[in-house]
N, C-alpha and C positions, 0 to 999 in steps of 0.2 A: 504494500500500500504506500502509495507516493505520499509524502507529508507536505504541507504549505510550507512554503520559507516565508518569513516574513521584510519588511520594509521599514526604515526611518525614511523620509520623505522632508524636506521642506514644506512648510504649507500655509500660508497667508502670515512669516515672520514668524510663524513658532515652528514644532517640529510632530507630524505624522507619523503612528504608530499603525500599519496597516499588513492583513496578510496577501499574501500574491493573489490576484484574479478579483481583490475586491475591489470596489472602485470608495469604497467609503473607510474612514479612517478610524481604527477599534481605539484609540486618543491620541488629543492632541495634547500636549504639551510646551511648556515655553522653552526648553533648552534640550539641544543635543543628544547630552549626555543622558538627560533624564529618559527622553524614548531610544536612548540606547538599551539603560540599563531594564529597563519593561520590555522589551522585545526580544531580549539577550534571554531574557527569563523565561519568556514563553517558547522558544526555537530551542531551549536546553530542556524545559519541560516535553515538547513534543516531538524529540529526536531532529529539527531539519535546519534548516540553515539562515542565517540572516544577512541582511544585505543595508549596508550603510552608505546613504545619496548624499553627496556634498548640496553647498546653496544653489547649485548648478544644475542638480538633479543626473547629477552623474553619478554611479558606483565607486566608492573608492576607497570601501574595503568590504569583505565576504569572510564570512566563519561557519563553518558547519559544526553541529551538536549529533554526537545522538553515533552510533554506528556506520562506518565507512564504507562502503561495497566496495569501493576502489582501495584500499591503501597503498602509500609508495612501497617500493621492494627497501629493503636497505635497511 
């Protein structure tokens, strides 16, 4: 079963907390870090991954939770 990753977003000056495929935002928040650390929460509770959007709306970091199908060799 595929897990949702979820989303920090930029969102009208504060910061979006949202899982992939929805269009509506599970909270917003005033700073960064704060829907870091709530989204960090929920992608470690639910095995998948998180995706953190600069003010750009660009990726510009990713962390996966939870068991790896792929792991490196090594």
């Amino acid at each position: 079963m595929a897990h949702k990753s979820f989303h920090v977003t930029p969102k009208d000056g504060k910061w979006a907390v949202r899982s992939s495929g929805s269009s509506r935002a599970a909270r917003v928040v005033n700073t960064q870090k704060e829907a870091i650390d709530i989204a960090r929460e929920k992608a470690k509770r639910d095995g998948s991954e998180l995706y953190v959007h600069g003010r750009n709306g660009r990726i510009r970091e990713r962390s996966t939770y939870g068991k790896d199908p792929y792991p490196p060799k090594g």
